[in-house]
PDB file of N, CA, C and O in Angstrom:
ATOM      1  N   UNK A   1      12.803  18.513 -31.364  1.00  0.00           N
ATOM      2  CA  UNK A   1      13.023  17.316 -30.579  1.00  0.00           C
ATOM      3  C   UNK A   1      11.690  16.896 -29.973  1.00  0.00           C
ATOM      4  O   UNK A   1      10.958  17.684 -29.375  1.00  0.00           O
ATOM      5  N   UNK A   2      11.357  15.301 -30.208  1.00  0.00           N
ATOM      6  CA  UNK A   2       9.905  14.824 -29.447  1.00  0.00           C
ATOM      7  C   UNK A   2      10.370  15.220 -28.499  1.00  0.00           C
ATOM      8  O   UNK A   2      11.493  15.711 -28.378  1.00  0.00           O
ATOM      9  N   UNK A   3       9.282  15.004 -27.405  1.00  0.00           N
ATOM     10  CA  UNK A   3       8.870  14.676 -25.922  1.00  0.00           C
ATOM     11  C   UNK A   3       9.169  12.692 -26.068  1.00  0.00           C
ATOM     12  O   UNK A   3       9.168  12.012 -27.094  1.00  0.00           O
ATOM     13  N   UNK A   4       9.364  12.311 -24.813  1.00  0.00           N
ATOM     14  CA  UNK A   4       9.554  11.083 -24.843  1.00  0.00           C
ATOM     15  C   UNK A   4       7.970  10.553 -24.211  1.00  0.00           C
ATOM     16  O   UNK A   4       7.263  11.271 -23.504  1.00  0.00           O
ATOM     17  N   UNK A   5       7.635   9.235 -24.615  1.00  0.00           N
ATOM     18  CA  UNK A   5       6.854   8.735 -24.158  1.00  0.00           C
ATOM     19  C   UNK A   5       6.391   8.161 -23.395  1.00  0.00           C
ATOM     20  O   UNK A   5       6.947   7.159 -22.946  1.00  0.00           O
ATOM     21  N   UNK A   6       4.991   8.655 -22.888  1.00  0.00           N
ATOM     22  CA  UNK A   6       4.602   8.419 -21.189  1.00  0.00           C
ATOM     23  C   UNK A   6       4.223   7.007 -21.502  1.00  0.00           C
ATOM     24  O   UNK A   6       3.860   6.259 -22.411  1.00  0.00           O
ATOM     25  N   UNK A   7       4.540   7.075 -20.118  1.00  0.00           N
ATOM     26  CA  UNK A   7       3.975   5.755 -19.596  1.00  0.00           C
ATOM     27  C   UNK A   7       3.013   5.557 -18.242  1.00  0.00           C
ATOM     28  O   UNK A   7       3.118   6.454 -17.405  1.00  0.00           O
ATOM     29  N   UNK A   8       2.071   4.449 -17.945  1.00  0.00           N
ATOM     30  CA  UNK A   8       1.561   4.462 -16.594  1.00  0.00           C
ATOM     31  C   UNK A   8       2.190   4.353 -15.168  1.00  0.00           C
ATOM     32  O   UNK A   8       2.417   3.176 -14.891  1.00  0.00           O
ATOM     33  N   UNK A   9       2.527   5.200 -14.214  1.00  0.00           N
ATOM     34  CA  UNK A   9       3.108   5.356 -13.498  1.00  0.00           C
ATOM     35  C   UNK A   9       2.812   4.201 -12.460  1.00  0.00           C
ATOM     36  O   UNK A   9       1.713   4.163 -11.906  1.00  0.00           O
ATOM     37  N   UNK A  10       3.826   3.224 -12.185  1.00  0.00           N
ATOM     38  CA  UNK A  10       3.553   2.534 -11.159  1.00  0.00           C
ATOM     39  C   UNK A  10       2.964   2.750  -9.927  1.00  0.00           C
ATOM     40  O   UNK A  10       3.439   3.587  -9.160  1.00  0.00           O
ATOM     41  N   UNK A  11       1.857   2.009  -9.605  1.00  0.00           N
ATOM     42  CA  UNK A  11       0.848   2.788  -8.344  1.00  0.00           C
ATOM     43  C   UNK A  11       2.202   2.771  -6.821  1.00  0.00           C
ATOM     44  O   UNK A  11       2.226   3.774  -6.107  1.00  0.00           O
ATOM     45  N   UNK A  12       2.915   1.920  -6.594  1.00  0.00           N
ATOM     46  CA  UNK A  12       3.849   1.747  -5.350  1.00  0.00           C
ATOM     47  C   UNK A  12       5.017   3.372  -5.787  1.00  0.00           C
ATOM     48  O   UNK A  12       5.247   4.330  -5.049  1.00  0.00           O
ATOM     49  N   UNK A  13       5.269   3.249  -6.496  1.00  0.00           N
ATOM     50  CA  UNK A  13       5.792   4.861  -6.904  1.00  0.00           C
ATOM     51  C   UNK A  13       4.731   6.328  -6.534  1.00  0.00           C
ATOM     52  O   UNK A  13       5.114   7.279  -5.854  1.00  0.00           O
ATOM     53  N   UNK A  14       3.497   6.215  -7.102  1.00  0.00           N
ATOM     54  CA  UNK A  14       2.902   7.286  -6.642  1.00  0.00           C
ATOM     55  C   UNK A  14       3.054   7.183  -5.080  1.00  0.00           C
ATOM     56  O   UNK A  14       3.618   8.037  -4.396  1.00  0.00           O
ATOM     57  N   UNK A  15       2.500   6.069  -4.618  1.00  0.00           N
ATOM     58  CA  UNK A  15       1.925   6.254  -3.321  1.00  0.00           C
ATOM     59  C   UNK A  15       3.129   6.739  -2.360  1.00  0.00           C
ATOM     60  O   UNK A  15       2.927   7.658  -1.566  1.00  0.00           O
ATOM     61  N   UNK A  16       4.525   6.030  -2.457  1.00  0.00           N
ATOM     62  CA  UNK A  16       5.897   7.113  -2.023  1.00  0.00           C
ATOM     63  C   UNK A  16       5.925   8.711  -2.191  1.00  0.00           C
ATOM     64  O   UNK A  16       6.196   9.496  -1.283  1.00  0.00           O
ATOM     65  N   UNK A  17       5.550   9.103  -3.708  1.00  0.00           N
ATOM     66  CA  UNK A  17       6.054   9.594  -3.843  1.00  0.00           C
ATOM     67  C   UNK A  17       4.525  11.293  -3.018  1.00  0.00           C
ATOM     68  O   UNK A  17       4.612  12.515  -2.895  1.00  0.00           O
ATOM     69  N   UNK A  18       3.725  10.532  -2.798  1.00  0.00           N
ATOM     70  CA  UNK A  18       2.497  11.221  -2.347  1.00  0.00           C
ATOM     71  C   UNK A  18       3.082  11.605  -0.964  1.00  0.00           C
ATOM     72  O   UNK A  18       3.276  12.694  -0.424  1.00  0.00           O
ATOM     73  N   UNK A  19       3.369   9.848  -0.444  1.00  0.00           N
ATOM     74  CA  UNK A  19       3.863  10.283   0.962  1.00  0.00           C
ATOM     75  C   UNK A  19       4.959  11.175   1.395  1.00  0.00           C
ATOM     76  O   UNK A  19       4.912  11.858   2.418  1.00  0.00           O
ATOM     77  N   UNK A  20       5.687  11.146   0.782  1.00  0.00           N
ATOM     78  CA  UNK A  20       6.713  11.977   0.943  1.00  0.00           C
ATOM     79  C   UNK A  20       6.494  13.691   0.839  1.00  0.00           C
ATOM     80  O   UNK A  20       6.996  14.530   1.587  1.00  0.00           O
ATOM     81  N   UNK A  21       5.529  13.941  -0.399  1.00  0.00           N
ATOM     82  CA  UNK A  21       5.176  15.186  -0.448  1.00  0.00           C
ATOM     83  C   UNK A  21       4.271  15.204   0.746  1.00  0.00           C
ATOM     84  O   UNK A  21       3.874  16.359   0.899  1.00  0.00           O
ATOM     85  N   UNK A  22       3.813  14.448   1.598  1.00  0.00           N
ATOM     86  CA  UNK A  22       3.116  14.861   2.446  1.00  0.00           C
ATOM     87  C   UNK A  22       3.612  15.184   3.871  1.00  0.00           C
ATOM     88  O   UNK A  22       2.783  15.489   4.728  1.00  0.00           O
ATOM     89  N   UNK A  23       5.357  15.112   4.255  1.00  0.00           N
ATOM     90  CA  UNK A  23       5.891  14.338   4.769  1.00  0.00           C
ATOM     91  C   UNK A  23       7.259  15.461   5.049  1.00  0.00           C
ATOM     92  O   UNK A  23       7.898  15.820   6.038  1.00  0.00           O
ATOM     93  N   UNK A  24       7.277  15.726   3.750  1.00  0.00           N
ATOM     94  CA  UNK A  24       8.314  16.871   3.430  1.00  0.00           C
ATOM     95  C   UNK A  24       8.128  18.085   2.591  1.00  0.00           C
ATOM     96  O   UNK A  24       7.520  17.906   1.536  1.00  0.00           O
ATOM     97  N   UNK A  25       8.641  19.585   2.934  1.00  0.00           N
ATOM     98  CA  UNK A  25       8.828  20.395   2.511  1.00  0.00           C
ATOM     99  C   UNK A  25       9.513  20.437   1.308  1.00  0.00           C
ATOM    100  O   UNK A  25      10.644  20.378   1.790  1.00  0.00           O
ATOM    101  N   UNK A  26       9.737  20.506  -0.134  1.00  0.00           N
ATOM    102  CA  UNK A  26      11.234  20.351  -0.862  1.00  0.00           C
ATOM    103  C   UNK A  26      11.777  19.077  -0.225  1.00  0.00           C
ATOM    104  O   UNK A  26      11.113  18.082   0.065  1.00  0.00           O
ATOM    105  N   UNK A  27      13.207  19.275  -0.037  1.00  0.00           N
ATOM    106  CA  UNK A  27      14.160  18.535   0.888  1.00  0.00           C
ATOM    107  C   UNK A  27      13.698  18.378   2.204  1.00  0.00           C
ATOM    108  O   UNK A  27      13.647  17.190   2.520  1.00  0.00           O
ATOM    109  N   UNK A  28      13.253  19.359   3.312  1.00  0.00           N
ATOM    110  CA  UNK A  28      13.165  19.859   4.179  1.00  0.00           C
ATOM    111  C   UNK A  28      12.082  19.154   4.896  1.00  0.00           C
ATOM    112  O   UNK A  28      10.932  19.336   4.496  1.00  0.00           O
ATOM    113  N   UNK A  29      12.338  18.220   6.102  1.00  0.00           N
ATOM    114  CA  UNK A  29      11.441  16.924   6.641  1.00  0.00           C
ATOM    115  C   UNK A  29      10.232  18.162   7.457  1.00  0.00           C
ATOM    116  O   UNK A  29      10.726  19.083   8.109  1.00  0.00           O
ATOM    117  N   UNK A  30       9.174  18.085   7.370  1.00  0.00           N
ATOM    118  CA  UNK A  30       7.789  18.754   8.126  1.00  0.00           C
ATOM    119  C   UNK A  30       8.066  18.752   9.610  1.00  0.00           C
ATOM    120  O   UNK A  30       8.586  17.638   9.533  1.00  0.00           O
ATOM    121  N   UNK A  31       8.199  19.123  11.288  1.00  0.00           N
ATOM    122  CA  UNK A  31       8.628  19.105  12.038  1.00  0.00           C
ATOM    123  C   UNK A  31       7.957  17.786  12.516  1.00  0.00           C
ATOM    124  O   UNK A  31       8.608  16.839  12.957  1.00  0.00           O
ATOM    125  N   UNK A  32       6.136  17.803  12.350  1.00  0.00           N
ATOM    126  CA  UNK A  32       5.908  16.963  13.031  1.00  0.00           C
ATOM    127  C   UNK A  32       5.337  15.995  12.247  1.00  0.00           C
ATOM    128  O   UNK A  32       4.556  15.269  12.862  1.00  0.00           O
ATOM    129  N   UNK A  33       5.485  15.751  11.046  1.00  0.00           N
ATOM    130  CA  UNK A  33       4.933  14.896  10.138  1.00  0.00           C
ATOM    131  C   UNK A  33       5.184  13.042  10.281  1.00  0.00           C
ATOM    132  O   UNK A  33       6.136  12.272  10.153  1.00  0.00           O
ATOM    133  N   UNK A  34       3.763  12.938  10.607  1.00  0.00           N
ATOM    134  CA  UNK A  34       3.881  11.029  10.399  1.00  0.00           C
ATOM    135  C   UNK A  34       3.482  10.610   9.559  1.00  0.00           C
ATOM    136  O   UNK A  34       2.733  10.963   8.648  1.00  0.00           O
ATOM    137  N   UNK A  35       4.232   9.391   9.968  1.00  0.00           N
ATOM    138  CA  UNK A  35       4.779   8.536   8.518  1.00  0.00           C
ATOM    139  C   UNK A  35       3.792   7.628   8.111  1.00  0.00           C
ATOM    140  O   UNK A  35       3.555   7.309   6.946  1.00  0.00           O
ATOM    141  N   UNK A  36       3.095   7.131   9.359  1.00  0.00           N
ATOM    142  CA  UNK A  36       1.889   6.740   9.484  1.00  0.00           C
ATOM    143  C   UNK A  36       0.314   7.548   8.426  1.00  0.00           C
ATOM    144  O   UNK A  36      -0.533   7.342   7.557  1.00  0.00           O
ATOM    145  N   UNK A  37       0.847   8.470   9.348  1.00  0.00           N
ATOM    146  CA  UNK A  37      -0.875   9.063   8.146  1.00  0.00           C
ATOM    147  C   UNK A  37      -0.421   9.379   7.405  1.00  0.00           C
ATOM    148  O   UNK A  37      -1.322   9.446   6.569  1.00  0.00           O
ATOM    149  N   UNK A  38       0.717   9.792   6.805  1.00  0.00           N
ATOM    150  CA  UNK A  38       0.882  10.419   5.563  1.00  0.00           C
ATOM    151  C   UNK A  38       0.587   9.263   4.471  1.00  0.00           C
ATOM    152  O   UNK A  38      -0.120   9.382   3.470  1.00  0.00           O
ATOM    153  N   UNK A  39       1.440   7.884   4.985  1.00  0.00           N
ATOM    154  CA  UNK A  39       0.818   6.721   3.915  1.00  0.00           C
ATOM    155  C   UNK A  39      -0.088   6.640   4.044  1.00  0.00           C
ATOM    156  O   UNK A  39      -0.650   6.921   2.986  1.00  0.00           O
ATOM    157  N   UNK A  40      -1.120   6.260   5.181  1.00  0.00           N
ATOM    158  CA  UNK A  40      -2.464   5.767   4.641  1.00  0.00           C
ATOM    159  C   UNK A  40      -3.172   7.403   4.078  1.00  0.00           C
ATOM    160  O   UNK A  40      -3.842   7.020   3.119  1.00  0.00           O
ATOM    161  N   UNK A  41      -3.338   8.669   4.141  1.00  0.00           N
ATOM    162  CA  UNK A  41      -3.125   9.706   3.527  1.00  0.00           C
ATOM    163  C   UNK A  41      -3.297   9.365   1.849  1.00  0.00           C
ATOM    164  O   UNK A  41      -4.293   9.478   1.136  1.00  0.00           O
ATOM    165  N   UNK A  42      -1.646   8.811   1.460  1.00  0.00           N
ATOM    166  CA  UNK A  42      -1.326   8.750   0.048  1.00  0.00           C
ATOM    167  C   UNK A  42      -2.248   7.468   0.011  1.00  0.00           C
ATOM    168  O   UNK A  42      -3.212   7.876  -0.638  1.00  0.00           O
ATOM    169  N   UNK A  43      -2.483   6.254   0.312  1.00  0.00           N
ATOM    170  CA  UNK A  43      -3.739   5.141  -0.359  1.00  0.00           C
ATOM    171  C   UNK A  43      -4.711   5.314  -0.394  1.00  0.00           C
ATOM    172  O   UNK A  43      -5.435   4.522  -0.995  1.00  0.00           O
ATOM    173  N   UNK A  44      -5.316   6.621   0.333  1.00  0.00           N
ATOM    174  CA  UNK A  44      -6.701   7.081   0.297  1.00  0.00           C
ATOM    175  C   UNK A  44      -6.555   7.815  -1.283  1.00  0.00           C
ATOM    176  O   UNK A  44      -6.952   7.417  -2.379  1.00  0.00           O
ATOM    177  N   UNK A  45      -5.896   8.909  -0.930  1.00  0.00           N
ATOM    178  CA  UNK A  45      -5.717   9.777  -2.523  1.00  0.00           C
ATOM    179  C   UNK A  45      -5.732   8.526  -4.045  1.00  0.00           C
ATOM    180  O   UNK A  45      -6.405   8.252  -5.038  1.00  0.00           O
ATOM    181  N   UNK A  46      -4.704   8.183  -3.447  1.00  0.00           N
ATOM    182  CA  UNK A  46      -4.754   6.791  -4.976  1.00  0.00           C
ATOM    183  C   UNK A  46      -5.857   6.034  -5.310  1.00  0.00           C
ATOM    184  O   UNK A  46      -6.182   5.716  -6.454  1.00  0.00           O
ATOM    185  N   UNK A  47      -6.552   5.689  -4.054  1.00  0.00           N
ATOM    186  CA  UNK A  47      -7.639   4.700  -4.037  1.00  0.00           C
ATOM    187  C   UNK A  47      -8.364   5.725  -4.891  1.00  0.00           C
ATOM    188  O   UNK A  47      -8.258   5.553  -6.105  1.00  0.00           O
ATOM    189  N   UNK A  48      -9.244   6.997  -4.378  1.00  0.00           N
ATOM    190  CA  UNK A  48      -9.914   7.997  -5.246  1.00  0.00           C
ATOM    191  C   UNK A  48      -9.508   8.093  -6.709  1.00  0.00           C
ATOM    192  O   UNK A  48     -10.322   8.014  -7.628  1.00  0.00           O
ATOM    193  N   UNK A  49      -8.003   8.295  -6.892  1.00  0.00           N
ATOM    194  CA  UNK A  49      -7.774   8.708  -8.275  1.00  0.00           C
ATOM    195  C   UNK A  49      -8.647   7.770  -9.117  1.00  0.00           C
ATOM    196  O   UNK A  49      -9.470   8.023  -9.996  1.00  0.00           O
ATOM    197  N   UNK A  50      -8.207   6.567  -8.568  1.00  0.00           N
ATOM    198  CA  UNK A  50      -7.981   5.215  -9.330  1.00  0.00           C
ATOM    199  C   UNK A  50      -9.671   5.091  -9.664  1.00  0.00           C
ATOM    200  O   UNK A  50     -10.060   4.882 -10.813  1.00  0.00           O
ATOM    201  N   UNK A  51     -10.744   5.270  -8.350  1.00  0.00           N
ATOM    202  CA  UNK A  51     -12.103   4.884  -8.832  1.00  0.00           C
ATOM    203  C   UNK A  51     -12.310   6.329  -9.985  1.00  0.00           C
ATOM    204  O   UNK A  51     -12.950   6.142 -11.019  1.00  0.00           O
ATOM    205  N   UNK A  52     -11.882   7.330  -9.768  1.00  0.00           N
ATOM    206  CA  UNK A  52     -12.517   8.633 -10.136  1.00  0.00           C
ATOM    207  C   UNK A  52     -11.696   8.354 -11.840  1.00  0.00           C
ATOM    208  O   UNK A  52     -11.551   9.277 -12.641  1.00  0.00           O
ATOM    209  N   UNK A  53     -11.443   7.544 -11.994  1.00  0.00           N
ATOM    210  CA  UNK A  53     -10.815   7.579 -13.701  1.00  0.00           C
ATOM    211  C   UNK A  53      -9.396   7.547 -13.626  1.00  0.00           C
ATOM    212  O   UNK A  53      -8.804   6.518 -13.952  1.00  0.00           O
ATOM    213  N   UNK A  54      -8.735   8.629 -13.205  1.00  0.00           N
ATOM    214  CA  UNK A  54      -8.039   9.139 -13.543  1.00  0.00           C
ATOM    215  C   UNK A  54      -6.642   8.225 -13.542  1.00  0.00           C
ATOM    216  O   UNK A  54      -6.456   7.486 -12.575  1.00  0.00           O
ATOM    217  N   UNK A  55      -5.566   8.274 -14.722  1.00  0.00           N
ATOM    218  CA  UNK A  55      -4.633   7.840 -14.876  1.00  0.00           C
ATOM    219  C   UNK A  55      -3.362   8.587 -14.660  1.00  0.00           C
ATOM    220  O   UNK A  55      -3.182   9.566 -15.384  1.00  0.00           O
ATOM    221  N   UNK A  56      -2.284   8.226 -13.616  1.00  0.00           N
ATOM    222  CA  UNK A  56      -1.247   9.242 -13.653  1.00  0.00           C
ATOM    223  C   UNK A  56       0.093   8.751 -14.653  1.00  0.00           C
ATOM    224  O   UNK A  56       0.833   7.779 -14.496  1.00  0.00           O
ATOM    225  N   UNK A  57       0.104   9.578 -15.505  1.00  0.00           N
ATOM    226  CA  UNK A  57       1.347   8.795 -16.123  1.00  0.00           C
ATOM    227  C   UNK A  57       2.906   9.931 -16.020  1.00  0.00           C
ATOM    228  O   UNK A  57       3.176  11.113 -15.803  1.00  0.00           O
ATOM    229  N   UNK A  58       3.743   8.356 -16.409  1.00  0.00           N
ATOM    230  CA  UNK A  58       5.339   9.231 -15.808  1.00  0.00           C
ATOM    231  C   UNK A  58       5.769   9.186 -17.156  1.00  0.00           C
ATOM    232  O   UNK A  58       5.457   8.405 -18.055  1.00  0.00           O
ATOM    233  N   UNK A  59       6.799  10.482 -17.142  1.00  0.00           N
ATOM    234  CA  UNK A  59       8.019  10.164 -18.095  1.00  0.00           C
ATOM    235  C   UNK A  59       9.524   9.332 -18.146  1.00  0.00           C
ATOM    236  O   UNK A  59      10.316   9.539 -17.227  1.00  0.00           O
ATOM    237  N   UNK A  60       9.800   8.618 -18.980  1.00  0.00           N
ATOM    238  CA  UNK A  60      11.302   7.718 -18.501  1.00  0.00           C
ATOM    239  C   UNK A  60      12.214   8.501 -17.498  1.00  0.00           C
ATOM    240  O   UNK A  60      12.456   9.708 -17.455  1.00  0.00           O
ATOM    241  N   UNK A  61      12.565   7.683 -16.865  1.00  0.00           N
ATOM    242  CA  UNK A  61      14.198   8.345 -15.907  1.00  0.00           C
ATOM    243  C   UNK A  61      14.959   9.132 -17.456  1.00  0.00           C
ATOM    244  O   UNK A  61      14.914   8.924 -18.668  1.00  0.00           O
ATOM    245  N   UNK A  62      15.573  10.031 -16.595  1.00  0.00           N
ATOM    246  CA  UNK A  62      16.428  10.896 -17.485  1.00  0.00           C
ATOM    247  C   UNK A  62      17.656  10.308 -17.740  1.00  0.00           C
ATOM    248  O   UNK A  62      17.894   9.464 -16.876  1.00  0.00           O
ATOM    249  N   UNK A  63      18.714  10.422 -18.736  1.00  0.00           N
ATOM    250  CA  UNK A  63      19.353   9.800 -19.069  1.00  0.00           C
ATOM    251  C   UNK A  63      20.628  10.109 -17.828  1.00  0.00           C
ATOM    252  O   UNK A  63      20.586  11.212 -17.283  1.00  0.00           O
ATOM    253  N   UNK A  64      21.558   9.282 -17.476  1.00  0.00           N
ATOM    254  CA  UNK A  64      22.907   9.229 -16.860  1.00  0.00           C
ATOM    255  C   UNK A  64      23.510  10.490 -17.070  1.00  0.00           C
ATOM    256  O   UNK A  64      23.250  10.921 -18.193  1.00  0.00           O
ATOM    257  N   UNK A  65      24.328  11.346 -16.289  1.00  0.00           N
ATOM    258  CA  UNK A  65      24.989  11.915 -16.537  1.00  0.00           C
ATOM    259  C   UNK A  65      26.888  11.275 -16.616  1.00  0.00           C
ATOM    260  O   UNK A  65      27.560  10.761 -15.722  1.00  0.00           O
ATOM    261  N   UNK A  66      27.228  11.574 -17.960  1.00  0.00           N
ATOM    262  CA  UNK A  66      28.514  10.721 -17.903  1.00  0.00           C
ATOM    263  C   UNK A  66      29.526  11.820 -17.951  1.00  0.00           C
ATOM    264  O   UNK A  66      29.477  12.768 -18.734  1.00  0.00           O
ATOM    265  N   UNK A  67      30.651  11.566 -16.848  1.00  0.00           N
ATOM    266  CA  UNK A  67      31.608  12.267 -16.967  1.00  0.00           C
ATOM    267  C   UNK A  67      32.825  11.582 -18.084  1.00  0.00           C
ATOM    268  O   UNK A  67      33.266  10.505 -18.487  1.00  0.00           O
ATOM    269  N   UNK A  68      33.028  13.477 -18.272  1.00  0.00           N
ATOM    270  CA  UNK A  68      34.210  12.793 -19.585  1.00  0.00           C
ATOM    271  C   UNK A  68      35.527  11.978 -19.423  1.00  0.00           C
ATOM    272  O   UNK A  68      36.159  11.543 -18.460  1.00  0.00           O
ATOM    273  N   UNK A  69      35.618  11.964 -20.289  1.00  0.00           N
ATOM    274  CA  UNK A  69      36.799  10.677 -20.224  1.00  0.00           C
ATOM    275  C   UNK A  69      38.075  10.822 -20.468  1.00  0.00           C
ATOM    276  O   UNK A  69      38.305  11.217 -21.611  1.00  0.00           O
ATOM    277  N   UNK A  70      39.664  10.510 -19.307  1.00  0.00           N
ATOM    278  CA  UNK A  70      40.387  10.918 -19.719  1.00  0.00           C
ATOM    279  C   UNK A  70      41.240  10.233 -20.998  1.00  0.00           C
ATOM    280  O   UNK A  70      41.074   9.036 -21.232  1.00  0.00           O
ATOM    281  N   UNK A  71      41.945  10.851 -21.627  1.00  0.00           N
ATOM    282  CA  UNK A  71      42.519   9.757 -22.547  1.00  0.00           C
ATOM    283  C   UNK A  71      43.059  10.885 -23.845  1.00  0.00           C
ATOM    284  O   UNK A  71      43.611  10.447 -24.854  1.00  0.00           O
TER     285      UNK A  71
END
């Protein structure tokens, strides 16, 4: 079975998804973590990626999980 094909990860997606790792443990919210620096935090990191080359790319959303059907 391929791998599915990447794509360029929308920069407003990284930068959430930066903040959040910056922000939170796993699930688990940081006690004293702001929301404030953690974004400007994640636009600093992006801003760097972005001059330093580097491209982050995503894989598609995973498919639906469908429950079966009665009948």
């Amino acid at each position: 079975m391929s791998e599915p094909p990447l794509t360029p990860a929308n920069p407003s997606e990284v930068l959430f998804s930066l903040s959040y790792a910056l922000t939170h443990d796993g699930k688990r919210r940081f006690g004293r973590a702001d929301n404030l620096m953690a974004t400007l935090t994640a636009h600093h990191l992006l801003e760097h990626l972005e001059r330093s080359g580097y491209v982050i790319m995503q894989r598609p959303p995973a498919a639906m999980h469908s429950a079966p059907t009665e009948g």
